[in-house]
C-alpha positions in Angstrom: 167.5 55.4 128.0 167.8 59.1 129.5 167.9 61.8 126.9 167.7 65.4 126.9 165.0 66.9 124.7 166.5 70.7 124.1 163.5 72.3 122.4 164.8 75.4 119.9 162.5 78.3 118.9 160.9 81.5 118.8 159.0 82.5 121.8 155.1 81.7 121.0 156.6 79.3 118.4 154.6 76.0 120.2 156.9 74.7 122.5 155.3 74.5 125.4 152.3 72.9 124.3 154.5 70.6 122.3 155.4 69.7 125.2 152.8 69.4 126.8 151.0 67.1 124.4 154.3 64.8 123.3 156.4 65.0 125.9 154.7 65.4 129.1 155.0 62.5 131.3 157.9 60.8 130.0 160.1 64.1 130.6 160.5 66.0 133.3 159.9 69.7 132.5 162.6 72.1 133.3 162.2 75.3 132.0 163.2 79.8 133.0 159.8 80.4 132.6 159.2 78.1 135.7 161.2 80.4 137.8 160.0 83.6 139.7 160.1 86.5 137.6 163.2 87.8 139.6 165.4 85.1 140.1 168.7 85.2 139.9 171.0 82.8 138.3 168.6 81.0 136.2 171.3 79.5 133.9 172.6 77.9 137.0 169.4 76.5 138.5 168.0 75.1 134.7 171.3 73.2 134.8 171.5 72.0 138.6 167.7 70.5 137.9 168.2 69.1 134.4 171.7 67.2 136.3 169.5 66.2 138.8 166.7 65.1 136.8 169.3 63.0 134.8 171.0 61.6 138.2 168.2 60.0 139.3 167.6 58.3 136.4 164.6 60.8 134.8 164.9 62.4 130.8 164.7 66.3 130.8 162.8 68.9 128.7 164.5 71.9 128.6 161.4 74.3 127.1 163.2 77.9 126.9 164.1 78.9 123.4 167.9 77.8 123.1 168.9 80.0 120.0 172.1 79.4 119.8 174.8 76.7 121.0 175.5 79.4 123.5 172.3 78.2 125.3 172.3 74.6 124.0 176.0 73.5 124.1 175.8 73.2 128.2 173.1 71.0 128.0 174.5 68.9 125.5 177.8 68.2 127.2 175.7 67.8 130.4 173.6 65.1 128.8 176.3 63.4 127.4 178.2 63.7 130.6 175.2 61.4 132.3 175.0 59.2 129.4 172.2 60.4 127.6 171.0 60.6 124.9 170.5 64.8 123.6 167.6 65.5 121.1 166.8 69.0 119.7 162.9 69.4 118.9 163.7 72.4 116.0 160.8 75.1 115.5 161.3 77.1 111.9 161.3 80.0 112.8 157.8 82.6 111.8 157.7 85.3 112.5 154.3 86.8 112.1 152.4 83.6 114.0 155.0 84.0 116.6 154.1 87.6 117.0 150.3 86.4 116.4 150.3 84.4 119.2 152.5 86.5 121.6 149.7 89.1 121.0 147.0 86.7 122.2 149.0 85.4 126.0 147.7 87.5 128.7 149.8 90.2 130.0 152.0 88.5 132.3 153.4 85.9 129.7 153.8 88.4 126.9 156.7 89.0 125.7 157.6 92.3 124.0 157.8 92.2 120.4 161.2 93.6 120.5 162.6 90.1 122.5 160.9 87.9 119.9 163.1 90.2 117.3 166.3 89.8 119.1 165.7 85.8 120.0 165.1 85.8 115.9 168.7 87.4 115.2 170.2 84.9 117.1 168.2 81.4 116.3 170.2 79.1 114.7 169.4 75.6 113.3 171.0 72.8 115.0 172.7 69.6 113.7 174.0 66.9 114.8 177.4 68.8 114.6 176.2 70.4 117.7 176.3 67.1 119.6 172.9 66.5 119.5 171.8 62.4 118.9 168.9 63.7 116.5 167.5 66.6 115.6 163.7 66.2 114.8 161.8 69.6 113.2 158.4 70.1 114.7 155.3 72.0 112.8 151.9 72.7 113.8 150.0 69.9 111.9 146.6 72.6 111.3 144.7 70.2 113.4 145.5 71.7 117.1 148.8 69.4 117.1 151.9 68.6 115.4 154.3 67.2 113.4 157.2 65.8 113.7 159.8 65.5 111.3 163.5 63.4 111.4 
């Protein structure tokens, strides 16, 4: 079965390297970060390749931080609109290891403290009110990986 894995949180919060170790090879990446710095229309292209993706048959990983159903609602009616399955990965939000590890990306992937504030204003928990299938809460585990949580 295709599904849609919509991970929400903080930038620095994990979620690349959660994908990277649990999702990676079973779903196909798609993510803003992917694109060149100055791209245009980025909303557009994320949701032209996650369609694609889920045309031909492949589950998605959308890895950007999707605060809000302003970001996620699109790719939830877009999953269900190709039969899949839609499951958000949720990151609690903190703060000060988010700004921790921020600090520590080299210069080009930093992102200035003041954008972690603002994606923190407007992060909000998602349920299965939202649409999604399941909504699963991931942690660092304090061994280098994580845990997942129904």
């Amino acid at each position: 079965m295709r599904d849609v894995a919509v991970l929400v949180g903080l930038q620095a919060s994990g979620k690349s390297t959660f994908y990277e170790q649990c999702l990676a090879g079973r779903y196909e990446l798609v993510s803003k970060d992917l694109f060149p710095r100055g791209a245009r229309k980025k909303q557009q292209r994320q949701m032209r390749l996650a369609g694609e993706a889920l045309a031909a048959g492949r589950s998605v990983a959308v890895d950007n931080t999707n605060p809000s159903p302003q970001e996620w609602g699109p790719l939830v009616e877009l999953a269900h609109a190709h039969g899949a399955t839609v499951t958000a990965y949720w990151f609690p939000p903190d703060l000060a290891g988010s700004l921790r590890r921020n600090e520590a990306r080299g210069s080009r992937d930093r992102v200035p403290d003041v954008g972690v504030l603002a994606t923190l204003k407007r992060l909000r928990r998602p349920s299965s009110a939202d649409g999604f299938d399941t909504v699963r809460e991931v942690r660092f585990d304090g061994r280098g990986g994580f845990e997942v949580r129904p």
